[in-house]
C-alpha positions in Angstrom: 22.2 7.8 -19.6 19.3 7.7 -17.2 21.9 6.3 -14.8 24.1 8.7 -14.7 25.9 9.3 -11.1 24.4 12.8 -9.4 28.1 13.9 -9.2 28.2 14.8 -13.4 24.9 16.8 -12.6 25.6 20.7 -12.3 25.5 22.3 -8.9 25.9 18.6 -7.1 28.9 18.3 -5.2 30.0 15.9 -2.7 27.5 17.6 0.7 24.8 17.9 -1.5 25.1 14.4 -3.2 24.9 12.7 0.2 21.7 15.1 1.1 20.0 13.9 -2.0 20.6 10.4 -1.2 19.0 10.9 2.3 16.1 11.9 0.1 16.3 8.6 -1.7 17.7 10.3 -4.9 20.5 8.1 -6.5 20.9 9.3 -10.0 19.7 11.2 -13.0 16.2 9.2 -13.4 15.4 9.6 -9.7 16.3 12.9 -9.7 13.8 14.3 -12.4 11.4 11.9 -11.3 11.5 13.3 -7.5 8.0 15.3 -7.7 7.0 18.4 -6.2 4.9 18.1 -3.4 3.0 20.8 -4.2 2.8 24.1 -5.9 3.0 28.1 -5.6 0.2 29.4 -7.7 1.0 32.8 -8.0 -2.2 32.9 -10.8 -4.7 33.3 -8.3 -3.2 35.1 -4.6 -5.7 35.1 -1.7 -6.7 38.4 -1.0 -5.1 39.6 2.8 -9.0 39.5 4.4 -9.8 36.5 3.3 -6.5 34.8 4.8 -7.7 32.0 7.5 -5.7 31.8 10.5 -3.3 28.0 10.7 -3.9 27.5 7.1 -0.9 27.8 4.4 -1.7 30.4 1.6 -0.1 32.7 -1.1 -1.1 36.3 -1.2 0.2 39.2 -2.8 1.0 42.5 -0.8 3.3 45.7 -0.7 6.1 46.0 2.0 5.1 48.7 4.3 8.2 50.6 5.4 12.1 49.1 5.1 12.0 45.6 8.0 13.4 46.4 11.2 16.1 44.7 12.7 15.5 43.2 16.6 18.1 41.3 18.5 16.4 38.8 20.3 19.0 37.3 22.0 22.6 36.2 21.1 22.9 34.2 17.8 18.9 35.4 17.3 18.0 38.1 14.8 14.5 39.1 13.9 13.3 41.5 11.2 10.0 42.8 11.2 7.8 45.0 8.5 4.0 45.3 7.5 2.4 44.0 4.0 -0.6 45.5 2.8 -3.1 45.2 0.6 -5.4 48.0 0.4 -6.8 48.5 3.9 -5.8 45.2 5.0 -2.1 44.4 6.2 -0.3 41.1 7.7 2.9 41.1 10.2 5.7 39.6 9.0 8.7 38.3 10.9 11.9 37.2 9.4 14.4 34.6 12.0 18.4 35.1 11.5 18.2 36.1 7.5 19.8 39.9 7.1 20.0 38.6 3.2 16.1 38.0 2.8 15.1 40.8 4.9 17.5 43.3 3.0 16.1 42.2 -0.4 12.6 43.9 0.2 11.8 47.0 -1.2 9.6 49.3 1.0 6.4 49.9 -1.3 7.0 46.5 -4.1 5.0 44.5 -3.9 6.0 40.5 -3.5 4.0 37.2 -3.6 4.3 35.4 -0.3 3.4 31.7 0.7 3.5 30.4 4.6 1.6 29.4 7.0 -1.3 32.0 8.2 -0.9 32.8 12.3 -3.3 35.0 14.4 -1.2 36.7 17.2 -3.0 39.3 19.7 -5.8 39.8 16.8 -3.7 41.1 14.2 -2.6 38.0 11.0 1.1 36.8 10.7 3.5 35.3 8.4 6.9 33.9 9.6 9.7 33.4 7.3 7.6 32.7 4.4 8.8 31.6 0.4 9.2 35.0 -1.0 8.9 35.7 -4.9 9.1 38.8 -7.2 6.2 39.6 -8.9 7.8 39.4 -12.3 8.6 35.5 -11.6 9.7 33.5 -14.7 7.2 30.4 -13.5 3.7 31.6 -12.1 3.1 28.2 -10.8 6.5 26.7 -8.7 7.2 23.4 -7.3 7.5 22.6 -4.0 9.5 19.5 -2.8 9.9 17.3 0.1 13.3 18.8 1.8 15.8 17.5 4.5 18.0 19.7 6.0 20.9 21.7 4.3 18.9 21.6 0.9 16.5 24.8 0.0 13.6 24.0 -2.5 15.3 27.2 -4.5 18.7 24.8 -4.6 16.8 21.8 -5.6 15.0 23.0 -8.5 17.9 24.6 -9.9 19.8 21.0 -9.4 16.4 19.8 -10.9 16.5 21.8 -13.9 20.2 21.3 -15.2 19.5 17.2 -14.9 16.4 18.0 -17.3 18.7 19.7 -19.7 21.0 16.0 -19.3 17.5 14.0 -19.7 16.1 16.1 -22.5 18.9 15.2 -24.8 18.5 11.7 -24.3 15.8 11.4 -26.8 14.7 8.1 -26.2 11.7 6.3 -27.5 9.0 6.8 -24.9 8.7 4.2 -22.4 5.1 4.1 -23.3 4.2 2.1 -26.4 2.8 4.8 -29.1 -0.3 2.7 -29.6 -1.0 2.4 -25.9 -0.5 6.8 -25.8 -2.3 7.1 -28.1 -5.7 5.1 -27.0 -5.3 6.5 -24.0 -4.4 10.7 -25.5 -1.4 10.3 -23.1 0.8 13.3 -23.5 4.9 12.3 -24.7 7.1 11.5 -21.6 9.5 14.2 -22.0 7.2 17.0 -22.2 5.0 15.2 -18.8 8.4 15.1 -17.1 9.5 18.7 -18.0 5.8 20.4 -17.1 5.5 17.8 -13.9 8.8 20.6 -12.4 7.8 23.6 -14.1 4.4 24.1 -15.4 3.4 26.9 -17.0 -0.3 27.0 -16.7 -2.6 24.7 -14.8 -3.8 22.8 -17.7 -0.3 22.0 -18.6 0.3 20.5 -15.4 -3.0 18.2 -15.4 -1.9 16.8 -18.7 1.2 16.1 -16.9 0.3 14.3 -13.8 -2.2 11.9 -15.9 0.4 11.0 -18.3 2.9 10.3 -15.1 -0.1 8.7 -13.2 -0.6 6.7 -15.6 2.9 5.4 -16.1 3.4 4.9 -12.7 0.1 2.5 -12.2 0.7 0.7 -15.5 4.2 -0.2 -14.0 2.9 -1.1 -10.8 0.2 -3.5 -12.4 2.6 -5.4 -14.7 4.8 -5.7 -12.1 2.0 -7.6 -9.9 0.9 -9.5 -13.1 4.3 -10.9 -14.2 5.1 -11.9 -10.6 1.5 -13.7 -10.0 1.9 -15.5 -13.1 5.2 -16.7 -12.8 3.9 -20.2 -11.1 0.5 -20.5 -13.2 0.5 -23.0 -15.7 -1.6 -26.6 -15.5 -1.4 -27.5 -11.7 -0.2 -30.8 -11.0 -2.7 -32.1 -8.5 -6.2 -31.8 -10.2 -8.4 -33.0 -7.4 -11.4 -35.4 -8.4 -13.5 -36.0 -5.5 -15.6 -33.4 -2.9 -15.1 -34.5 0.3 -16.2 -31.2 1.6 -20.1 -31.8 2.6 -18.4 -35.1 5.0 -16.8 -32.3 6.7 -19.2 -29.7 7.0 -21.6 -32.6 9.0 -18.8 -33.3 11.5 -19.1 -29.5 12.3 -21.0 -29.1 15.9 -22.8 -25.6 14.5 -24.3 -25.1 11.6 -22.5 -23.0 8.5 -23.9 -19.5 7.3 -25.4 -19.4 3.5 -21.5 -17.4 2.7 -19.7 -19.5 4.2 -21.2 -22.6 2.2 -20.6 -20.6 -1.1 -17.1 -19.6 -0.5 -16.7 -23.9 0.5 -18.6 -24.4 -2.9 -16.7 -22.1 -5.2 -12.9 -23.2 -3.9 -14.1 -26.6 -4.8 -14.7 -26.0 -8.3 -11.7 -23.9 -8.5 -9.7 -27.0 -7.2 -11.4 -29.4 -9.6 -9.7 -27.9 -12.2 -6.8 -28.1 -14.4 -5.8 -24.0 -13.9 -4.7 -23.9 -10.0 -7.4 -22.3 -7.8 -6.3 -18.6 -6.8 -9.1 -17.2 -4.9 -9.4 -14.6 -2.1 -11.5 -15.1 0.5 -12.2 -12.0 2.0 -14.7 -11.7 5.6 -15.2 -9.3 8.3 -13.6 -10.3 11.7 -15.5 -13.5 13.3 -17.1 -14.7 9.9 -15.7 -17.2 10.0 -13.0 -17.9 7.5 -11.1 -20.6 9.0 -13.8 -23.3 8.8 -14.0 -22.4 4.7 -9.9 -23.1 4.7 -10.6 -26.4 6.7 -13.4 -27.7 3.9 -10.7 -27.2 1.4 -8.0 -28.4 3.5 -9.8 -31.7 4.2 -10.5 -32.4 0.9 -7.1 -32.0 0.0 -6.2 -34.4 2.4 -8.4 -36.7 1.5 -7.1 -37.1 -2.0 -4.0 -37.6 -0.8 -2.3 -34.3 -1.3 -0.9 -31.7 1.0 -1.6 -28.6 2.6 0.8 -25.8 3.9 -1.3 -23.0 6.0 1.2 -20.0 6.6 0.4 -16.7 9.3 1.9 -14.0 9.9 2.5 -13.9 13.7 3.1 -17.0 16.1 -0.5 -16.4 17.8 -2.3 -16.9 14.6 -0.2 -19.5 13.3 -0.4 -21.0 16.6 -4.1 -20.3 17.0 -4.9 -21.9 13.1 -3.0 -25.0 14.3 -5.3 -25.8 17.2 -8.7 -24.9 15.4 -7.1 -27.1 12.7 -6.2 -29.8 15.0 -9.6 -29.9 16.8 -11.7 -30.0 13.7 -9.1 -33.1 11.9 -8.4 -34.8 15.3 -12.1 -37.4 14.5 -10.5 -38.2 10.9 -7.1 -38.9 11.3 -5.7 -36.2 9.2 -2.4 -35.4 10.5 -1.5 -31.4 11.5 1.8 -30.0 13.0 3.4 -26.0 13.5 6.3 -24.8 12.6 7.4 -21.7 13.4 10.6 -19.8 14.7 9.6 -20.9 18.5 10.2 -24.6 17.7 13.5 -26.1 18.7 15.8 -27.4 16.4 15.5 -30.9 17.2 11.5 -30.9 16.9 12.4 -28.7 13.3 14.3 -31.1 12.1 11.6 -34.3 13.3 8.4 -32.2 11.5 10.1 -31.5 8.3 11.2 -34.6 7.7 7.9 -35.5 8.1 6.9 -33.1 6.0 9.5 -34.7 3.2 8.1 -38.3 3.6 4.3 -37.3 3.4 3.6 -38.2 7.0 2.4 -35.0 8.0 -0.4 -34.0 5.4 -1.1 -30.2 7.1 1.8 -27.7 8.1 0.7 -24.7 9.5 3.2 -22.0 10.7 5.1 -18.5 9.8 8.0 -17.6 7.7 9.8 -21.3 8.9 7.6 -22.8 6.3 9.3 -21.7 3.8 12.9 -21.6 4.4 15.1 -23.6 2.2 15.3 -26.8 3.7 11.4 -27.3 4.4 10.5 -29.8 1.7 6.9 -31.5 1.1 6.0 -35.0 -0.6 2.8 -33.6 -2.0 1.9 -29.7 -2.1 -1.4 -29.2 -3.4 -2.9 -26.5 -1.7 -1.3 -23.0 0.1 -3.1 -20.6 2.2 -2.1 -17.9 2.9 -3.7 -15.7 6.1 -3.5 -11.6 6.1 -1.6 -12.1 2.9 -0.4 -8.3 3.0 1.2 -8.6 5.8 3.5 -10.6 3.7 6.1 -10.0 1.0 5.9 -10.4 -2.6 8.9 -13.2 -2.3 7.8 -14.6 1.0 4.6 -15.8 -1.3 6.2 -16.9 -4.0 8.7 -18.8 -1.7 5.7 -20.7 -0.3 4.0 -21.4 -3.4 7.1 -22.6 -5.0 7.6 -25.3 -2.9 4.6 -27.6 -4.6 4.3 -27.3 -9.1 1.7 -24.9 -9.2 0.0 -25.2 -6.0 -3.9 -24.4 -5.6 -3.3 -20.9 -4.0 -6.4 -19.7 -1.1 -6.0 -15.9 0.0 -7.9 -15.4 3.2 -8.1 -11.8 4.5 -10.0 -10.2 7.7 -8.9 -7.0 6.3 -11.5 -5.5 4.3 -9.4 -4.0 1.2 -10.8 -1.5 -0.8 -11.7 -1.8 -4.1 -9.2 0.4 -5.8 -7.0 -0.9 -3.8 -8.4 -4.8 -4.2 -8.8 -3.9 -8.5 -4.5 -3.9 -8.1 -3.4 -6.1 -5.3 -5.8 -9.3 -5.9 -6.0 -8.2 -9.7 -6.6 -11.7 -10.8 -7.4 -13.6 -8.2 -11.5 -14.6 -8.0 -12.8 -13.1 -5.1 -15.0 -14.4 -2.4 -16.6 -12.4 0.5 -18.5 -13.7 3.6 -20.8 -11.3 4.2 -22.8 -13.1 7.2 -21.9 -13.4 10.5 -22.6 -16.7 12.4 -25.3 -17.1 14.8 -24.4 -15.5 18.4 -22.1 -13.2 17.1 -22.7 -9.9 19.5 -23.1 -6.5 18.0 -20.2 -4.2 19.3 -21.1 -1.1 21.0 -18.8 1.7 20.1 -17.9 4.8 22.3 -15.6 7.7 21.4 -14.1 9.8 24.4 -11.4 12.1 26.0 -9.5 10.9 29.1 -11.4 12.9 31.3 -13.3 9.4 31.0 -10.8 7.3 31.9 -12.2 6.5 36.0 -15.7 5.4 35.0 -14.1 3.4 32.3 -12.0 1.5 34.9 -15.3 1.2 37.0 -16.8 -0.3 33.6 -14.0 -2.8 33.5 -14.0 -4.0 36.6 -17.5 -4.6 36.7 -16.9 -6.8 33.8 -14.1 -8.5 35.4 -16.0 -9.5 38.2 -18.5 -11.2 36.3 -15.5 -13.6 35.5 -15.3 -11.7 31.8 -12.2 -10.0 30.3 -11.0 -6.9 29.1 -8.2 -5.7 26.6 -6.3 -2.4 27.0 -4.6 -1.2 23.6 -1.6 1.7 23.7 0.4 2.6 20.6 3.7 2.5 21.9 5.9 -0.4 24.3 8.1 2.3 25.8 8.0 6.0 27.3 10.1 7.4 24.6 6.8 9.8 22.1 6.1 13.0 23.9 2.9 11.7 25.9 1.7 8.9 24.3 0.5 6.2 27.3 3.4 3.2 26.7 1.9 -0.2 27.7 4.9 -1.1 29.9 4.3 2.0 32.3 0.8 1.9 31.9 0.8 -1.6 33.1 2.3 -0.9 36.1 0.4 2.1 37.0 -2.8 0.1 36.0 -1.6 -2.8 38.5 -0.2 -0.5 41.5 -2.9 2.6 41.6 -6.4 1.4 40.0 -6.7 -2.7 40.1 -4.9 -4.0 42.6 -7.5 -6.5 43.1 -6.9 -8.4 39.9 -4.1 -9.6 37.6 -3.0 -7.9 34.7 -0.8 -8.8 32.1 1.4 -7.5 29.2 1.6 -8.1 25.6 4.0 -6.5 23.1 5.7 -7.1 20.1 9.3 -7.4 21.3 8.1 -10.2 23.3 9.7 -13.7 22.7 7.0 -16.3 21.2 7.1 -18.7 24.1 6.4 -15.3 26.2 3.8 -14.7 24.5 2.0 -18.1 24.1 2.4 -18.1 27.6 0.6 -14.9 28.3 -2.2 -15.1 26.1 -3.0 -18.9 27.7 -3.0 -17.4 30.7 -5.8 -14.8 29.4 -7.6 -17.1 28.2 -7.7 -18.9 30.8 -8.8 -16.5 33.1 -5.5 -16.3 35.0 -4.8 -12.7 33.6 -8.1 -10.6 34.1 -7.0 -7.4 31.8 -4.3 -7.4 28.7 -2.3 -4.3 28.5 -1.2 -5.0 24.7 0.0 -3.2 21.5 -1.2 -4.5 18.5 0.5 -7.5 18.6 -3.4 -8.8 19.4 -4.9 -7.0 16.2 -5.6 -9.9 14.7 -6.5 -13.4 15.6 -6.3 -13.3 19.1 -9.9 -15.8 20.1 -10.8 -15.3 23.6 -14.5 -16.0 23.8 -14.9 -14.2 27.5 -13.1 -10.9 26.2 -16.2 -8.0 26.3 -14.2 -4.8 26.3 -12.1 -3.2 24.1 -10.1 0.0 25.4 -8.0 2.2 23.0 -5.6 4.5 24.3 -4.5 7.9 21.6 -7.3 6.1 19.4 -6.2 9.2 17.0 -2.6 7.2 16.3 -4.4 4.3 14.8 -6.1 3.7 11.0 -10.0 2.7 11.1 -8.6 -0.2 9.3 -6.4 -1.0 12.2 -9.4 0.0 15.2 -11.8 -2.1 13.5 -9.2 -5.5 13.8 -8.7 -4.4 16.9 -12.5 -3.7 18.2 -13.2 -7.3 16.3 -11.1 -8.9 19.6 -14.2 -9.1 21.5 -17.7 -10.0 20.9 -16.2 -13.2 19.8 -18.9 -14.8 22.7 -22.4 -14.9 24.0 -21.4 -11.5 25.9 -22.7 -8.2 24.7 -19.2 -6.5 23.9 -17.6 -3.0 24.1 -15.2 -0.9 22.2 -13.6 2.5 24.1 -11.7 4.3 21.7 -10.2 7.3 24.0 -8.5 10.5 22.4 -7.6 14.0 23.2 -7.4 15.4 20.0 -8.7 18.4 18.8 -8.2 17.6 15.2 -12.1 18.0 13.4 -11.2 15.6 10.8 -10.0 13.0 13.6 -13.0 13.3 15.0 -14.8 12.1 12.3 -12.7 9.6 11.7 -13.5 8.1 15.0 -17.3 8.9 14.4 -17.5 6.4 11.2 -16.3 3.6 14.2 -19.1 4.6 16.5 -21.6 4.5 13.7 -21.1 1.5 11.7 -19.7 -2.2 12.1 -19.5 -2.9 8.3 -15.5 -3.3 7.8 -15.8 -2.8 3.9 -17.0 1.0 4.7 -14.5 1.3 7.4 -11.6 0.0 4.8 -12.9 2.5 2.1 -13.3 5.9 4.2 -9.7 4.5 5.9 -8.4 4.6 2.2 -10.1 8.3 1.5 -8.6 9.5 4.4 -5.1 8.2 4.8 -4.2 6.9 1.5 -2.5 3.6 0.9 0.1 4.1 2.9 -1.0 4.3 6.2 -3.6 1.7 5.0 -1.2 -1.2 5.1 0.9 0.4 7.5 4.8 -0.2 7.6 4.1 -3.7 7.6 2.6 -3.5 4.2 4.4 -5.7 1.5 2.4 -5.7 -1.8 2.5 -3.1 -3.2 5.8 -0.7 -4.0 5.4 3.3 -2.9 3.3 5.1 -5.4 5.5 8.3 -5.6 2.1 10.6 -7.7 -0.9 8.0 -7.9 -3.5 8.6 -5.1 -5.7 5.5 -5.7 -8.8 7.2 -4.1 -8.7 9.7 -6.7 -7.4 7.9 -9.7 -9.9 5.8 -10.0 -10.5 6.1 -13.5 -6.5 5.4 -14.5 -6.3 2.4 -12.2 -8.9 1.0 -14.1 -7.4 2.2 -17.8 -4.2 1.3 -16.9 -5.6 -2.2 -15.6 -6.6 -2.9 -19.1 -3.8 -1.1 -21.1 -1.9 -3.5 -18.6 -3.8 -6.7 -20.0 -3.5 -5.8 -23.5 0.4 -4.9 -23.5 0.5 -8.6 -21.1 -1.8 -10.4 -23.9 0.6 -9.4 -26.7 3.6 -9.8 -25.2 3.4 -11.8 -21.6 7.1 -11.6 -20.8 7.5 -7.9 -22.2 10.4 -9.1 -24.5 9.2 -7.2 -27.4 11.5 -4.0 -28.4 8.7 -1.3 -27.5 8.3 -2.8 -24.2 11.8 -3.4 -22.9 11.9 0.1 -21.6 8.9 -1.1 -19.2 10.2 -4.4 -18.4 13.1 -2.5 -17.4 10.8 0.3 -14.8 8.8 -2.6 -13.6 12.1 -4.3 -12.4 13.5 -1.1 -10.6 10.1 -0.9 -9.2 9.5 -4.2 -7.3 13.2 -4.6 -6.7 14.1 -0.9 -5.0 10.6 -1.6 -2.6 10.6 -5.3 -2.1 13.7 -7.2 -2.9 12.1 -9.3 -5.9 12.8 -9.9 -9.3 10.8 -10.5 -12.1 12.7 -13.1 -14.6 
């Protein structure tokens, strides 16, 4: 029943089927659980002087005198009247709507909700939501719209599919017991008061219960599909190799780096595969803990698959990898998209016979025909930036593999207490010796000469310098496009020196060859995207330049500030930005006043959710369509442990009360990610 086709609904016919659709709405259940956006709270209307000027509000005034009709222009109509309240009035302007304008009674009085506008000092309103004052629902939703559907048309549409999914009276898809511990209200009346509250408590109740739902979904879904390879691992390994390896090293380790070594050891010595996340700011070093593992792996005969998400990093892992193994024999090759066919076919055959002990590479690790002797051990690098059944694919190429997580993306902790749920966590929290301490600078472009004078004073000490733009081509209103800006860069302001270009549409070998060159010193100044945010090492790169810094997540500026300072050179980051936006501002304050990535990642997650967290590259988690993690704090960590206890009593959720879950955590991961949970 929940299934039922939107064309049995009343008031959906064939235009307005295919507008719901574009709205991601493909049947009964999506429909009533497509959630208001927000709400008109007619309970308590802003009185007319204290409106503020570009904010949205709802006030209640009396039309002034019948609106008067103005033609504009051909095809443009505009009807104008007064509202008041007592001695204080607003303009309001009506576009190419006879219907709305005609329905106002001179001397009613109305609720309005719009956006507040100052124009020659007097307030205005323009073609705001309009009720009566006698409205049946004092509180009414407001939806996320496309074009050619009114919220008036969708909640009607809304409310006959309630009547269809109020007869259903199924069991809810809540266990009673679970409700109950947690005095979750019933689904039906949560669903119901979620579209049409009648009082503000009643919708509280509603959007806990809901909340609630939707994170106890999303964490069994991430605990079924984690657990699907656990089990006894088949390589238990006996013997630390691990301190032989750290001697070799030419530098000496930091006291976190030494206990994240130490801990993956005696996760490997076990019988349960290790599944540990290694989490460390940019440059603390991470790589050298994967290598301790990785040798000791090696050296009890068992193998190790190192995947990346970008051919730079993959490419970059191979030859840190390579230098540090080359003294003991231990045998590393890449494989990634870039490599022929031929040399494909040469490496994983290798691969098959046990030649090759480490593989290090992207997505062409684990395509079907890549086949090992002896997986032991899988890393996996800026894991999010994968998908739920490109991990799995990897991990299910060895019989429980020993699984290492390593992340230069500080996540935060609600965020951490659902995607790494049960995975033991380790974080570096030192940097090693020499690191530099970034200086930070926010600015507008009327800074932009003295910060090419800054650069090339740089480049002529034989350093480097990194130039970051949002965009590859001229095709977002004014946003500075790297391929444009390249060329203006090389013709008008450094003629002198050789600059090169980086971007994500960019073939590998193109890129490889571009970012040798930088490193080498050929290329003096990189105009990139952020193809370079992370793991790009060029030791002799001191300055950092962000263009429309306002377009990027603090998240995202501090990868990309953690490009430089990576040598003996004191380092700068230029984040440069036009915008007029307070919050922005502020946003781009937190990077000038702290380096610590863990309070970047947190206020990141406060101030632009989850979402724009990850990105569009993120691949964990599904959309949350009503959980805000920042301020559900409290049910991620009820529905964590409601989670455990359902998974304890029933780990496959066969059991009759919870195949109504089983059945929401499958349409979950499988409409966002393309996985499966059997």
């Amino acid at each position: 029943m929940r299934d039922i086709p939107l064309k049995y609904i009343k008031g959906v016919g064939e235009k307005r089927e295919l507008l719901l659709k574009k709205l991601g709405i493909n049947n009964l259940s999506d429909l009533v659980h497509y959630f208001p956006r927000a709400y008109l709270d007619f309970t308590d209307p802003t009185p007319i002087n204290k409106l503020i000027p570009e904010t949205t509000a709802c006030f209640r005034a009396a039309v002034g005198y019948t609106p008067v009709k103005n033609e504009i222009r051909r095809g443009m109509t505009i009807y104008k009247t007064l509202l008041i309240d007592g001695e204080y009035s607003v303009h309001l302007n009506i576009f190419n709507s006879a219907y709305l304008a005609e329905s106002l009674a001179e001397g009613e009085e109305y609720f309005f909700y719009g956006k507040i506008t100052l124009n020659k000092g007097m307030l205005e309103i323009t073609n705001p939501i309009i009720e009566k004052t006698d409205t049946e629902y004092i509180m009414q939703p407001i939806y996320p719209l496309t074009a050619g559907l009114s919220s008036k048309i969708l909640s009607k549409i809304i409310a006959n599919a309630l009547q269809y999914y109020e007869r259903e009276n199924d069991a809810d898809i809540i266990p009673d017991d679970i409700r109950r511990k947690y005095s979750l209200c019933h689904e039906q009346f949560a669903v119901k008061a979620i579209h049409n509250p009648l009082c503000s408590y009643d919708l509280e109740i509603a959007k806990r219960r809901l909340i609630f739902e939707e994170l106890l979904t999303l964490q069994l879904g991430m605990k079924l599909l984690k657990s699907r390879n656990r089990g006894r691992t088949s390589f238990i390994i006996e013997n630390d190799f691990s301190k032989e390896f750290i001697t070799s090293l030419p530098f000496e380790l930091t006291g976190a780096q030494q206990r994240a070594i130490d801990s993956c050891i005696n996760d490997i010595k076990k019988e349960t595969p290790m599944n540990r996340l290694v989490q460390g700011d940019v440059g603390s070093g991470k790589t050298v803990v994967a290598a301790a593992v990785i040798y000791t792996a090696a050296k009890n005969n068992i193998q190790s698959a190192f995947m990346a998400p970008t051919d730079i990093l993959a490419r970059q892992h191979f030859e840190t990898l390579t230098r540090l193994f080359e003294p003991f024999g231990i045998s590393v090759e890449l494989l990634t998209g870039s490599v022929t066919a031929k040399k494909k076919k040469e490496i994983k055959e290798r691969l098959r016979s046990g030649e090759t002990q480490v593989i290090v590479g992207t997505h062409a690790i684990i395509t079907d025909d890549t086949e090992f002797d002896r997986l032991g051990l899988v890393i996996t690098d800026e894991q999010h930036r994968f998908g739920v059944k490109q991990r799995s694919a990897l991990n299910g190429k060895g019989i429980n593999p020993h699984t290492l997580v390593m992340s230069a993306t500080p996540i935060p902790r609600t965020i951490s207490l659902i995607l790494y749920g049960d995975l033991d966590l380790t974080v570096i929290d030192e940097l090693p010796k020499g690191r530099q301490k970034i200086s930070t600078y926010a600015v507008d472009t009327s800074y932009r000469e003295r910060i090419y004078a800054f650069i090339k004073k740089h480049l002529d000490m034989g350093l480097r310098a990194y130039i970051v733009c949002p965009l590859v081509e001229e095709n977002d209103g004014d946003l500075t496009a790297a391929k444009q800006y390249a060329e203006k860069l090389q013709k008008k302001h450094f003629k002198d020196y050789k600059i090169g270009l980086l971007h994500g549409k960019m073939k590998p070998k193109e890129k490889e060859k571009i970012m040798s060159d930088f490193a080498q010193g050929e290329i003096n100044l990189l105009v990139s995207t952020t193809v370079i945010e992370v793991g790009v090492d060029v030791p002799e790169s001191v300055i950092m330049v962000v263009e429309n810094a306002e377009r990027f997540g603090l998240s995202q500026l501090h990868q990309l500030r953690g490009r430089v300072g990576r040598g003996t050179h004191k380092s700068y980051c230029i984040l440069i930005s036009d915008t007029e936006s307070e919050n922005t501002k502020a946003r781009l304050d937190i990077m000038c006043k702290t380096s610590d990535g863990f309070k970047i990642a947190d206020k990141d997650l406060e101030l632009r959710g989850p979402g724009d967290f990850f990105g569009s590259r993120q691949s964990g988690i599904p959309t949350l369509k009503i959980a805000e993690l920042t301020e559900n704090m409290d049910t991620v960590r009820e529905s964590k442990e409601a989670s455990e206890a359902i998974l304890k009593a029933d780990p496959k959720l066969r059991n009759e009360e919870n195949l109504r879950l089983r059945k929401a955590v499958a349409q979950l991961f499988t409409k966002d990610k393309g996985s499966t949970l059997n």
